[in-house]
C-alpha positions in Angstrom: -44.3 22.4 -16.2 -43.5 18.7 -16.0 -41.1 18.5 -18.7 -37.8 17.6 -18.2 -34.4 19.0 -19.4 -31.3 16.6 -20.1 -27.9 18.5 -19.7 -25.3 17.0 -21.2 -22.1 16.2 -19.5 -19.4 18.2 -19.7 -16.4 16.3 -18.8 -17.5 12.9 -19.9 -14.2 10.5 -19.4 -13.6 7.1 -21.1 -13.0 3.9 -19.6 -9.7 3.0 -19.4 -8.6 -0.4 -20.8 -8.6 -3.1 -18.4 -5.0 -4.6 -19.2 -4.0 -7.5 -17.1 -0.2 -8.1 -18.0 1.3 -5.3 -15.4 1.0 -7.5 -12.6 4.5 -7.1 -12.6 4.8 -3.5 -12.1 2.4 -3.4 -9.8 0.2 -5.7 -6.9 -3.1 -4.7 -7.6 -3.6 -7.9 -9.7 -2.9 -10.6 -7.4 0.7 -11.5 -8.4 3.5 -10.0 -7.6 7.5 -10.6 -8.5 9.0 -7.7 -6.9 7.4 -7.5 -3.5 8.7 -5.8 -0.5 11.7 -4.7 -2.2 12.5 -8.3 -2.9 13.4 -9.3 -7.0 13.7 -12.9 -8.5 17.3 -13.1 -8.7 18.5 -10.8 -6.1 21.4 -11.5 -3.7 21.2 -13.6 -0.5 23.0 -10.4 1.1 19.9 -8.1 -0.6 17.5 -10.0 0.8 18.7 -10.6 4.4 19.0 -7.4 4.5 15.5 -6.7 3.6 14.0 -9.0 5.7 16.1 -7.3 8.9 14.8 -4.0 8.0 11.1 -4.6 8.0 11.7 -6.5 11.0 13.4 -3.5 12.6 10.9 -1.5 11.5 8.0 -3.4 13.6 9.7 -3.9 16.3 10.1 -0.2 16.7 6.7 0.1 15.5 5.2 -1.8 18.4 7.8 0.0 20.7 6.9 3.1 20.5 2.5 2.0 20.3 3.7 0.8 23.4 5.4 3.0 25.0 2.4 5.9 23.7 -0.2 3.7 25.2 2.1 3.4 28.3 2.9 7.0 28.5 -0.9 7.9 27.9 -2.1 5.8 31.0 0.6 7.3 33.2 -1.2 10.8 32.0 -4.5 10.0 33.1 -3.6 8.3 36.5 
């Protein structure tokens, strides 16, 4: 009654390579040369206009946190 019965697995995967030269592509491995949007070589004007976006999009970020958190104290008196 104590014996035991080994299944076998069924979808057994294998590991995937562990290749370290996309660090371009992506930023999972610590370097990056295309982050936020932003390429070696890209134009002063591409860039600016980068930078003012993400700033934008904080500021309205924090706006409307505020204005929910605002909003929700009003509610509750």
């Amino acid at each position: 009654m104590s014996e035991k019965t080994i299944i076998p697995l069924l979808n057994k995967k294998e590991p995937e390579p562990q290749n370290n030269d996309n660090a371009c592509t992506s930023c999972g491995a610590g370097g990056c040369c295309g982050g936020f949007g932003i390429k070696a070589g890209s134009e002063k004007e591409v860039v600016f206009r980068n930078i003012f976006l993400y700033m934008a999009m904080g500021i309205i970020m924090f706006t409307v946190a505020y204005l929910i958190t605002r909003i929700m104290t009003w509610v509750n008196g």
